[in-house]
MMTF fields as JSON, N, C-alpha, C and O atoms, coordinates in Angstrom:
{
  "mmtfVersion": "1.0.0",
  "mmtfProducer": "UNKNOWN",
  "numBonds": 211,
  "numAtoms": 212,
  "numGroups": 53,
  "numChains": 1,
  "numModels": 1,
  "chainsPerModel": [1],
  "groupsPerChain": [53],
  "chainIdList": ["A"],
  "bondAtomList": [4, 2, 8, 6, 12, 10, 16, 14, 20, 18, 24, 22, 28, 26, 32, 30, 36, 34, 40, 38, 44, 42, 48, 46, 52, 50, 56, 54, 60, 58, 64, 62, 68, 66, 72, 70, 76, 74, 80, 78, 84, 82, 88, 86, 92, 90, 96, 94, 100, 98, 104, 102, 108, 106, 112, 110, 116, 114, 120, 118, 124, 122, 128, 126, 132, 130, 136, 134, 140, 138, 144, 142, 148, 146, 152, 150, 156, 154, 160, 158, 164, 162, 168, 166, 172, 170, 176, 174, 180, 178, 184, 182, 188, 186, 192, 190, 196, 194, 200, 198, 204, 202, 208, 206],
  "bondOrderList": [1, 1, 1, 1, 1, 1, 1, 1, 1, 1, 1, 1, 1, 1, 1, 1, 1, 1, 1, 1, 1, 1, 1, 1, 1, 1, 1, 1, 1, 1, 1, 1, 1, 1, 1, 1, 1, 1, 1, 1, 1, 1, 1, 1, 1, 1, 1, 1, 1, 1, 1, 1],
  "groupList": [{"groupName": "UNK", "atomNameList": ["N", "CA", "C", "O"], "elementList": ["N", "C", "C", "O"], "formalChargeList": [0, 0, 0, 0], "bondAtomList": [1, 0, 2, 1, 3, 2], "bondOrderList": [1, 1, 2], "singleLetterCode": "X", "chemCompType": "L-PEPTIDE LINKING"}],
  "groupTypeList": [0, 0, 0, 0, 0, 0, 0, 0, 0, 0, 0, 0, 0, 0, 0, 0, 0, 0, 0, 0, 0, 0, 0, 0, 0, 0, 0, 0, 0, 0, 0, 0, 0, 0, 0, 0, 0, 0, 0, 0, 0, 0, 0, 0, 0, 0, 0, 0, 0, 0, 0, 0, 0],
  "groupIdList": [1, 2, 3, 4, 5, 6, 7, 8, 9, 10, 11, 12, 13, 14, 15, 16, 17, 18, 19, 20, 21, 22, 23, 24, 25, 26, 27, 28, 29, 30, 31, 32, 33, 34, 35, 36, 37, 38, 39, 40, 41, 42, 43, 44, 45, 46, 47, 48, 49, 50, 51, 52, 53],
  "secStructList": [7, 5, 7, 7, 5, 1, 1, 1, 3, 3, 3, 5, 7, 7, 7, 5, 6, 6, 5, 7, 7, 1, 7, 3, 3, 3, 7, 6, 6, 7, 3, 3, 3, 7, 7, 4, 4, 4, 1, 7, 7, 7, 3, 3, 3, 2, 2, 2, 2, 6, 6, 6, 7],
  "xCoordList": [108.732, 108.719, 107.774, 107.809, 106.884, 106.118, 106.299, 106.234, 106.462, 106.293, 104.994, 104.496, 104.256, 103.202, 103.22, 103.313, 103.185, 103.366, 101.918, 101.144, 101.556, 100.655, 100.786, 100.218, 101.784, 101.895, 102.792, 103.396, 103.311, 104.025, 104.718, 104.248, 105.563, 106.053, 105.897, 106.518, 105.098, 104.515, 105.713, 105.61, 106.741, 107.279, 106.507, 106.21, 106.24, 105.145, 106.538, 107.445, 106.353, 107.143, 107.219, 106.578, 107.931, 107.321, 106.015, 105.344, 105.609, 104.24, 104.28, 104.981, 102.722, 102.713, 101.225, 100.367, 101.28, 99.586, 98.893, 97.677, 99.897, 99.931, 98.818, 97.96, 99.154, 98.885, 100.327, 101.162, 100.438, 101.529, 101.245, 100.213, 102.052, 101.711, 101.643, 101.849, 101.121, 101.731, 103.271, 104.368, 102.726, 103.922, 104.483, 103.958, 105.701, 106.913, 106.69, 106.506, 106.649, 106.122, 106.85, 106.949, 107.156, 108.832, 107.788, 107.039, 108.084, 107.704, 108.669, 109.806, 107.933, 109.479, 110.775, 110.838, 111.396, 112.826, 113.728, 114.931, 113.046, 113.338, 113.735, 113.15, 114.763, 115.349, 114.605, 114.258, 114.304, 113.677, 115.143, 115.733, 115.426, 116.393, 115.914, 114.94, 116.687, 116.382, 116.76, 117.974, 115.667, 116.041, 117.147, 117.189, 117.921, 118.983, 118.594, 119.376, 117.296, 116.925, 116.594, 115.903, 116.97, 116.621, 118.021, 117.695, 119.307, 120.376, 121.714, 122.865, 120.837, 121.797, 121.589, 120.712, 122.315, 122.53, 121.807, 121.258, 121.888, 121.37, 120.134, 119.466, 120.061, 118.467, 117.803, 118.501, 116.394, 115.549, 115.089, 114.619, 115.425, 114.805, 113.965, 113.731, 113.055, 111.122, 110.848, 110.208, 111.175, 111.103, 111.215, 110.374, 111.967, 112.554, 111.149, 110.488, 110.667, 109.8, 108.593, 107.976, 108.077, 106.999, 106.877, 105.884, 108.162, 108.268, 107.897, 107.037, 109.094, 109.536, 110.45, 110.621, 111.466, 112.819, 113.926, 114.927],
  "yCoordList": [116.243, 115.978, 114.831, 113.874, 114.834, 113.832, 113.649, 114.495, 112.514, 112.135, 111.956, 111.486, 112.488, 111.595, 111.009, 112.008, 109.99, 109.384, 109.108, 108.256, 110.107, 109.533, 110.5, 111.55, 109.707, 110.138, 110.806, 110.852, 111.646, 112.449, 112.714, 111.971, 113.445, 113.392, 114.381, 115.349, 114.546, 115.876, 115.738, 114.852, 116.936, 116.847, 118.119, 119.17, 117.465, 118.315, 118.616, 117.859, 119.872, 120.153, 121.394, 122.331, 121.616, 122.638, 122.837, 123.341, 122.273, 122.134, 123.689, 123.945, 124.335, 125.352, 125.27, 125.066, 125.562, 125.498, 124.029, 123.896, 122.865, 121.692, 121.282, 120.4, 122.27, 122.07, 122.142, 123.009, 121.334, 121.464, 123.036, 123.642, 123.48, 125.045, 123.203, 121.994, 124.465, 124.183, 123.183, 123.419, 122.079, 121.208, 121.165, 121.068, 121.25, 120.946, 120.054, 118.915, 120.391, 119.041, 118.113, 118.528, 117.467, 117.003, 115.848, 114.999, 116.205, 114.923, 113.606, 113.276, 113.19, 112.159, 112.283, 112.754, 111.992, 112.786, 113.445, 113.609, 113.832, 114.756, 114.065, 113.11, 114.706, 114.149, 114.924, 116.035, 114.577, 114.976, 115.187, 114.18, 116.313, 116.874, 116.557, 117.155, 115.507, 115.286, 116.039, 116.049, 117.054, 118.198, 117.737, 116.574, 118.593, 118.608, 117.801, 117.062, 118.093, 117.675, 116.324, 115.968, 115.52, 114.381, 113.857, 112.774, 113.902, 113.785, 112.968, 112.559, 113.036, 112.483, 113.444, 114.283, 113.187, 114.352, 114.26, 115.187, 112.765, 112.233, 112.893, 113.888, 112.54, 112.695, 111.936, 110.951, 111.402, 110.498, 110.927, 111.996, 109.47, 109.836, 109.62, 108.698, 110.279, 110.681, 109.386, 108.764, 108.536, 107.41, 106.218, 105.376, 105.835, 105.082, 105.081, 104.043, 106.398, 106.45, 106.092, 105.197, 106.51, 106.106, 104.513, 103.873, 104.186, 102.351, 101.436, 100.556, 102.0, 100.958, 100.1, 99.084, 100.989, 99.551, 100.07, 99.376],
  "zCoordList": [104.428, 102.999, 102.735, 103.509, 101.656, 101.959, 99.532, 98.64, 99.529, 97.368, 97.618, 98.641, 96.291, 96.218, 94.835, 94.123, 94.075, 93.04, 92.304, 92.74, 90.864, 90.115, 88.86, 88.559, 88.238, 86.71, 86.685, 85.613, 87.856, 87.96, 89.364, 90.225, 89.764, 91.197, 91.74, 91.302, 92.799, 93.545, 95.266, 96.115, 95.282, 96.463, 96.905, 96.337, 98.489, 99.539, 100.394, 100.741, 100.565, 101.722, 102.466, 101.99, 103.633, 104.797, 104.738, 103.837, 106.075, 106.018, 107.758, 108.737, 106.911, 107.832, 107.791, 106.932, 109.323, 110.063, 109.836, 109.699, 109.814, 108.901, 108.157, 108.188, 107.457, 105.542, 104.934, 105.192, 104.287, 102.703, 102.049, 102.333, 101.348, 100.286, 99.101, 99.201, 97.923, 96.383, 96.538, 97.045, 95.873, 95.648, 94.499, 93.389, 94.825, 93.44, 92.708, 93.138, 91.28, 90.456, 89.596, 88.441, 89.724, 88.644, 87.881, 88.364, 86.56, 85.283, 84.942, 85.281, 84.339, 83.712, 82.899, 81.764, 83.334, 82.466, 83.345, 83.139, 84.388, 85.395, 86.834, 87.345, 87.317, 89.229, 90.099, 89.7, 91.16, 92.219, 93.632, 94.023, 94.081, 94.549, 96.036, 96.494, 96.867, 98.049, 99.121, 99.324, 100.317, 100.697, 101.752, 102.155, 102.116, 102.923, 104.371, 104.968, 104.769, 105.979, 106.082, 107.037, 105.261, 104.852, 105.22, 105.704, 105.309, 105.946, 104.43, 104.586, 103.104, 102.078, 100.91, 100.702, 100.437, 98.946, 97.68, 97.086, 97.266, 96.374, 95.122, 95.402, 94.464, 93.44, 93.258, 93.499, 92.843, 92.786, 91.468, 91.078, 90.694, 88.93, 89.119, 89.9, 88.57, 88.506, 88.064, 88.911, 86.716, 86.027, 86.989, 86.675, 88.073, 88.916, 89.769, 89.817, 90.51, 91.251, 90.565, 91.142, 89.526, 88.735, 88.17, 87.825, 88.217, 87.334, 88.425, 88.444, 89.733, 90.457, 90.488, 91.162, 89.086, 89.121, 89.867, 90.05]
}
């Protein structure tokens, strides 16, 4: 899983022939759903990631 943060929140993930596909795009307003393999449940507000607070 890789965020990339600019303006908006791009989650990269399963990477095959390591390239990323098309990343999931979440705006502001919006949670970013942390994948299972990541080992916690949680969401990440898009706003939080974009501010920094």
């Amino acid at each position: 899983m890789v965020l990339e943060v600019t303006g908006e929140v791009l989650l990269h993930q399963d990477p095959a022939d390591g390239r990323y596909p098309a990343p999931e795009r979440y705006e502001r307003g919006r949670h970013v759903p942390v994948p299972e393999s990541v080992g916690v449940t949680p969401e990440l507000s898009v706003d939080t990631l974009l501010d920094g607070d």
